[in-house]
ZAMARGU-4260 file (C-alpha; in steps of 0.2 Angstrom, whole numbers, plus 5000, padded with zeros to 4 digits):
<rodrens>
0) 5499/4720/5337 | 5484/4724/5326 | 5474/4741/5327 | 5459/4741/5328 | 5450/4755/5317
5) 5437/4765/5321 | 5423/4766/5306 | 5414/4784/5302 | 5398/4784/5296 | 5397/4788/5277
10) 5394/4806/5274 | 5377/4808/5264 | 5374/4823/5250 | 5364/4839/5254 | 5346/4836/5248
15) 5342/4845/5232 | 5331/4860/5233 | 5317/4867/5223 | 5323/4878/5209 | 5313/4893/5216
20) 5321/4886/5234 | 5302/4883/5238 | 5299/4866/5244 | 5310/4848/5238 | 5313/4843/5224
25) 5299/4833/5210 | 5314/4821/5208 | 5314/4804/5218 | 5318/4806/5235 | 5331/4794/5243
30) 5330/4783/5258 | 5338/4788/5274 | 5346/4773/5276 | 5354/4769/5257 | 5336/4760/5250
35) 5328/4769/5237 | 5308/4774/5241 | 5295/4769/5234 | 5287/4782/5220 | 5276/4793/5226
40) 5259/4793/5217 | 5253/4808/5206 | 5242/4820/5214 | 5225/4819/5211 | 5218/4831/5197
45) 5212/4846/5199 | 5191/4847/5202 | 5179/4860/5203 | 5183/4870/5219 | 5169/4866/5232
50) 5158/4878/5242 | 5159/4879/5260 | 5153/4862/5269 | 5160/4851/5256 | 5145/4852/5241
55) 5151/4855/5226 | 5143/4868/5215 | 5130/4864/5200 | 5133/4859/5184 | 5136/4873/5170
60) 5122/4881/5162 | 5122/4877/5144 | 5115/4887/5130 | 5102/4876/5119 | 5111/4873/5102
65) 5103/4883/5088 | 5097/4875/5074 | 5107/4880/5058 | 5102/4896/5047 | 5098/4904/5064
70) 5099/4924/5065 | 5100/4932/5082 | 5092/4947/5082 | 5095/4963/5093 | 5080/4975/5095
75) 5085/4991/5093 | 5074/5007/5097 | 5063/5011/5082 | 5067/5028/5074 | 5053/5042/5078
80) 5040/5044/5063 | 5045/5055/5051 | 5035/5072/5046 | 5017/5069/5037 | 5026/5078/5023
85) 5041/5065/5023 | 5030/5052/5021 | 5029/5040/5007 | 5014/5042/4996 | 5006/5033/4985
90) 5012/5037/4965 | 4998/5042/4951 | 5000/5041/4935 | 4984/5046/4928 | 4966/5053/4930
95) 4950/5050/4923 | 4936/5062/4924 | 4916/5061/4922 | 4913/5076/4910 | 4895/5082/4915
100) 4894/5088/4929 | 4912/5085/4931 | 4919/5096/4919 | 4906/5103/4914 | 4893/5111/4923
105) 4876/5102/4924 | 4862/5110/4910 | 4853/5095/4906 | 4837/5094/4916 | 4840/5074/4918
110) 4823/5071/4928 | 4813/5078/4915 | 4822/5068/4903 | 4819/5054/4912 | 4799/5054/4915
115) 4797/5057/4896 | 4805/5042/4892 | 4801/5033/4906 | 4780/5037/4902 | 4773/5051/4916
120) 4776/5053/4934 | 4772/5037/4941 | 4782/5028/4929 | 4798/5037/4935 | 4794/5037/4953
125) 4791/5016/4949 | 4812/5017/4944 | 4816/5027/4957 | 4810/5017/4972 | 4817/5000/4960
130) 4836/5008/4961 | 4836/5016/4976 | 4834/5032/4972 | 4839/5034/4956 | 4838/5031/4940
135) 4849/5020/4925 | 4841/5024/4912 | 4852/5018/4898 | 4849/5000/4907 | 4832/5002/4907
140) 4830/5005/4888 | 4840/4989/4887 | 4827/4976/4891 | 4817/4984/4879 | 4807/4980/4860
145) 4819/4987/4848 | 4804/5001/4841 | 4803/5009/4862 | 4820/5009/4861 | 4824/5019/4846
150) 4810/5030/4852 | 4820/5034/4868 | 4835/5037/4860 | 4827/5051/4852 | 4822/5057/4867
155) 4836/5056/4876 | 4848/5064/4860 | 4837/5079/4860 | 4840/5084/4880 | 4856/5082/4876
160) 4858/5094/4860 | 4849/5105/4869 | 4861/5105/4883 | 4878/5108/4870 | 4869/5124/4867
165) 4871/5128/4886 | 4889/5120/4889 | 4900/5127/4903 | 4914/5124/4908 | 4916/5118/4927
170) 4926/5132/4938 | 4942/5125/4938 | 4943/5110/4926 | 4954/5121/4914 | 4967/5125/4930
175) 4968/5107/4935 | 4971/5099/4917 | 4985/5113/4917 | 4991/5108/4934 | 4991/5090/4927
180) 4999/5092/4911 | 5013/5100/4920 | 5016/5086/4929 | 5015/5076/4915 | 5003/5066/4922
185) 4989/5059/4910 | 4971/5064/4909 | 4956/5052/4902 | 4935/5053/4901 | 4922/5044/4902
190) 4905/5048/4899 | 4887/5039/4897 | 4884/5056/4884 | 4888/5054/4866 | 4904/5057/4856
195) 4895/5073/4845 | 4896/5078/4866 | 4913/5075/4869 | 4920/5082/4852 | 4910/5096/4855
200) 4919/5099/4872 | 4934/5096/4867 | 4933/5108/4852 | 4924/5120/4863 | 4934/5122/4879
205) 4954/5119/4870 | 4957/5104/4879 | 4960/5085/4878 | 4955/5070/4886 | 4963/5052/4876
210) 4955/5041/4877 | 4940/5051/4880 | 4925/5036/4879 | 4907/5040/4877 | 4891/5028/4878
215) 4895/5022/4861 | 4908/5012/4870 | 4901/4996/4879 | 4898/4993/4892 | 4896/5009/4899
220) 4897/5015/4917 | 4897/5008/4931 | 4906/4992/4923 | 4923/4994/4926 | 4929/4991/4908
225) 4929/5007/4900 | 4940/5011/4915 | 4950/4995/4912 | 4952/4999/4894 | 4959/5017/4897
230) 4973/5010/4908 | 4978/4997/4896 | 4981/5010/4883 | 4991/5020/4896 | 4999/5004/4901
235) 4998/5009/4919 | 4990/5001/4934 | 4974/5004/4938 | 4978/5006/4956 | 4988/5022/4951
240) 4975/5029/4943 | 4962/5041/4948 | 4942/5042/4945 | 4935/5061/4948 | 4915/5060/4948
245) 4899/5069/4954 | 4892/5050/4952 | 4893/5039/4966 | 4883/5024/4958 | 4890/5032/4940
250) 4908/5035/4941 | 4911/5029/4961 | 4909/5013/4957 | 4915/5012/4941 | 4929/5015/4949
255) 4930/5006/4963 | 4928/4991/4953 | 4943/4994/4943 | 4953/4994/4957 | 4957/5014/4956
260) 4956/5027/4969 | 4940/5035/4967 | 4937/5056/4970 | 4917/5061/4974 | 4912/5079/4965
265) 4898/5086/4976 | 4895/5103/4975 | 4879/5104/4983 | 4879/5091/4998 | 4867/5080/4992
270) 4875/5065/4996 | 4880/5070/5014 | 4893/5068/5025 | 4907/5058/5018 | 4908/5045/5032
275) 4886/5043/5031 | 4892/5034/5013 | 4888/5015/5012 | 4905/5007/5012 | 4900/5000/4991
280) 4900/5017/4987 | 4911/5028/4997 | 4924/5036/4988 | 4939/5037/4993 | 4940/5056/4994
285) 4927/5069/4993 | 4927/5087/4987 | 4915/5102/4984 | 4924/5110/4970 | 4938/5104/4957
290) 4948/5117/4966 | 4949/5104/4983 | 4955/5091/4969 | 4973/5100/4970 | 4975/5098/4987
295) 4967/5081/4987 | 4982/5076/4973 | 4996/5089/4980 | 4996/5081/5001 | 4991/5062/4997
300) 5001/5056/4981 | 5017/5055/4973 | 5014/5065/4956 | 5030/5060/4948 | 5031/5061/4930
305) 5024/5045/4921 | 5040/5035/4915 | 5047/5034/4894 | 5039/5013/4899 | 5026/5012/4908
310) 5023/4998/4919 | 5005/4987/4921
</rodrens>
């Protein structure tokens, strides 16, 4: 008799589990039935997350490439300005003064001088009003015969022997040059009075100006190279250097055509206000006495000692 056998279903294996226990496995899965599935395909990559109602947000905003080389460059707060007396100044080096009327007090009686040679009263009044106001005499003589000239020459040396034998010394001039020299900063002269003038001063008064050019020197004041000439010997710029003079159409613009700072004497006013000054001529400081000259060179320069090599 044959028995007939029952069959039991095939006992399957527990599905695998996560390794954290969270969720199946990344494996295959099976098929319930013995038949392995088909693989699943990956998952999509992951994009930009989206906004609410699907859109997806803007592009990135890029920065513009800079070109190479290129510094970026923070502002930062500029530092308050720094006490007058902190200041930077402008260095000086030297100092070039007019001698009459300058540093020495003014004796020759120039308008005088100026009629005799010129021939009477209405010959001077005819220079006057043809320069403005005043008078250059050396450049008159110049254009003329070679007889009129020596003849005003005379004329013009004897005012000026007669004014040796008044000389004085401007109030001040020996305290500045002192003031100067010990700040061993040079001292120079220019005149349109002759060297038996300037030798006299200088033996005279103690002190001494080098160079110390007179009108024998050419050309004379205003051109700028007795100026020019000075500062080459010095080998120092012209630009620290000084002029000191009671002439603005004298030593003003000699001056200021050299390039130097320029210092008006005016002890009496007679050429105004400072600002009232045509802009050719105005100095760039003025004063009533030497005396003002130390504050003019103590608040508004550098008065360092000139160097072993100076520089030009």
């Amino acid at each position: 008799m044959q028995r007939t056998v029952k069959a039991t279903p095939a006992s399957r294996p527990a599905p695998r589990t996560a390794a954290c226990g969270k969720g199946p496995s990344s494996g295959p899965d099976r098929a319930t039935h013995g038949t392995p599935a088909a693989p699943r395909p990956p998952p999509p990559a992951a994009g930009p997350p989206r906004r609410r109602g699907g859109a997806p947000p803007p592009p990135p905003r890029l920065r513009p490439r800079r070109p190479p080389g290129h510094v970026r460059l923070r502002l930062r707060r500029s530092p308050a300005p720094a006490p007058a007396a902190h200041r930077s100044r402008r260095p000086l080096r030297g100092v070039v003064f007019d001698m009459d009327g300058t540093l020495t007090v003014p004796v020759i009686d120039f308008p005088a001088m100026y009629r005799e040679v010129l021939g009477g009263d209405a010959a001077y009044a005819a220079a006057r009003a043809a320069g403005g106001g005043a008078v250059d005499i050396l450049h008159c003589i110049e254009a003329w015969a070679p007889d009129k000239q020596r003849q005003a020459y005379e004329v013009i040396a004897r005012f000026e022997r007669e004014g040796l034998d008044r000389l004085q010394i401007m109030p001040g001039a020996s305290e500045l040059c002192d003031f100067l020299d010990a700040k061993q900063i040079r001292r120079g002269l220019i005149t349109r009075n002759v060297k038996d003038a300037v030798d006299l001063f200088h033996q005279r008064f103690g002190m001494t100006f080098t160079p110390a050019l007179s009108r024998e020197f050419r050309p004379y004041k205003p051109d700028p190279a007795p100026f020019l000439h000075i500062c080459s010997t010095w080998n120092i710029p012209a630009h620290e250097v000084i002029m000191v003079g009671d002439s603005l159409k004298d030593d003003i613009v000699c001056g200021k055509r050299a390039g130097a700072l320029t210092c008006l004497l005016d002890e009496t006013g007679r050429y105004g206000p400072h600002d009232s000054l045509p802009e050719e001529v105005k100095p760039d400081f003025k004063v009533s006495s030497l005396t003002e000259v130390f504050t003019v060179l103590e608040e508004h320069f550098d008065l360092a000692p000139v160097s072993a090599e100076s520089r030009i």
